[in-house]
C-alpha positions as CSV (number, residue, x, y, z in Angstrom):
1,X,19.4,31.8,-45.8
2,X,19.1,35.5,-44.6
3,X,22.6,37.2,-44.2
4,X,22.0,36.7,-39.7
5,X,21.3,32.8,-40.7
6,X,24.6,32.2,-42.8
7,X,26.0,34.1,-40.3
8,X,25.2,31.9,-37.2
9,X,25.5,28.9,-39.9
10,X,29.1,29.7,-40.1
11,X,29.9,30.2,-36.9
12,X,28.2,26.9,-35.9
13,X,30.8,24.4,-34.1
14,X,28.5,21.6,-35.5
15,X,28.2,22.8,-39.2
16,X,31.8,23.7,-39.2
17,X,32.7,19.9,-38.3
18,X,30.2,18.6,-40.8
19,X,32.0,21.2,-43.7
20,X,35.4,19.5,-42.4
21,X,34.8,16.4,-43.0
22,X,33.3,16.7,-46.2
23,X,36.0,19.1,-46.8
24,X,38.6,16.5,-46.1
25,X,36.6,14.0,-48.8
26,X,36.6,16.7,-51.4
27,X,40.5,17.1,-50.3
28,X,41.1,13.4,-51.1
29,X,38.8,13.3,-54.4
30,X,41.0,16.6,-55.6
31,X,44.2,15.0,-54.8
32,X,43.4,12.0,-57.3
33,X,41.5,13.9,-60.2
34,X,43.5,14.0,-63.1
35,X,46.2,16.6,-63.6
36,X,44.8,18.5,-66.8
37,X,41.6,19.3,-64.8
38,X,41.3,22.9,-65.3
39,X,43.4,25.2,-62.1
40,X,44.5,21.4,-61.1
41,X,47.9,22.4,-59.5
42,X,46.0,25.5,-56.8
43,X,43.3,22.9,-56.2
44,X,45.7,20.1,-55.7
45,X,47.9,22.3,-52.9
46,X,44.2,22.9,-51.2
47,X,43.8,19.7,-50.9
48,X,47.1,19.4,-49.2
49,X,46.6,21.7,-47.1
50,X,43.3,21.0,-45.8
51,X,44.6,17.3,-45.7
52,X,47.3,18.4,-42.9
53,X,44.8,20.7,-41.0
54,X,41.2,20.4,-41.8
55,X,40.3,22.5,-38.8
56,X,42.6,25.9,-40.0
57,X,39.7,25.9,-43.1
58,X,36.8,24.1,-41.5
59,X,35.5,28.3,-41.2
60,X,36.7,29.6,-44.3
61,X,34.5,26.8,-45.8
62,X,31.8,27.3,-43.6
63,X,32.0,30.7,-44.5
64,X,31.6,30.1,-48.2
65,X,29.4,27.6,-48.3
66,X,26.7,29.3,-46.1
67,X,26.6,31.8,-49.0
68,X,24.7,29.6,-51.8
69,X,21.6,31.1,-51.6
70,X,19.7,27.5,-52.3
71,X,21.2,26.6,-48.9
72,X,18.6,26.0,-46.3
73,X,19.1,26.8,-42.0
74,X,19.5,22.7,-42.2
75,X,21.0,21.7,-45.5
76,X,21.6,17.9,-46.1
77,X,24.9,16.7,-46.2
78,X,24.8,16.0,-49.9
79,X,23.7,19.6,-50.2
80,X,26.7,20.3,-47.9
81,X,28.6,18.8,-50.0
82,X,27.8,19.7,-53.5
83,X,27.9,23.6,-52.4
84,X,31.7,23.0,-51.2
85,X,32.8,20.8,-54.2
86,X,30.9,23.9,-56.1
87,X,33.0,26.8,-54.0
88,X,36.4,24.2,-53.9
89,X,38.0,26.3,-57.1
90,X,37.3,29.7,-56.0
91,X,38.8,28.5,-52.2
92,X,42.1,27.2,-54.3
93,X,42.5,30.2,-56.1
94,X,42.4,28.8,-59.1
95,X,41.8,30.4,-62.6
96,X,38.3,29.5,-64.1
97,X,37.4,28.1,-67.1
98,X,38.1,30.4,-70.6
């Protein structure tokens, strides 16, 4: 997507319900993945967070999922939700991989 398409991407009402709901799934996925996953604890309060108010962070998302450049103007929703599973870490805070 050009930079005027992630743009009105992000500040869809419809795309940014479709990123907080999968949002919410990643949320609940986080929350049981095991506790040595790498950057676990930042990813784990996400979760919680988004979990008690998926609407606060269904734009940030939106936001940071319209920037994959492999994004179409009408991504799927698996492609939805891959590129927010893919942007979850960064959105937690957490420290990458050495």
């Amino acid at each position: 997507m050009t930079l005027d398409e992630q743009r009105t991407f992000a500040n869809s009402t419809v795309w940014q319900a479709k990123v907080s709901q999968l949002a919410a799934k990643a949320a609940l996925d986080v929350a049981a993945e095991s506790a040595v996953t790498d950057g676990h604890a930042e990813r784990a309060a996400l979760a919680t967070k988004v979990l008690n108010d998926p609407k606060a962070w269904a734009y940030p998302f939106t936001v940071a999922v319209a920037t994959n450049p492999a994004l179409t103007s009408s991504p799927s929703d698996n492609d939805l939700a891959f590129t927010l599973n893919s942007v979850w870490s960064a959105m937690a805070g957490a420290p990458g991989p050495d």
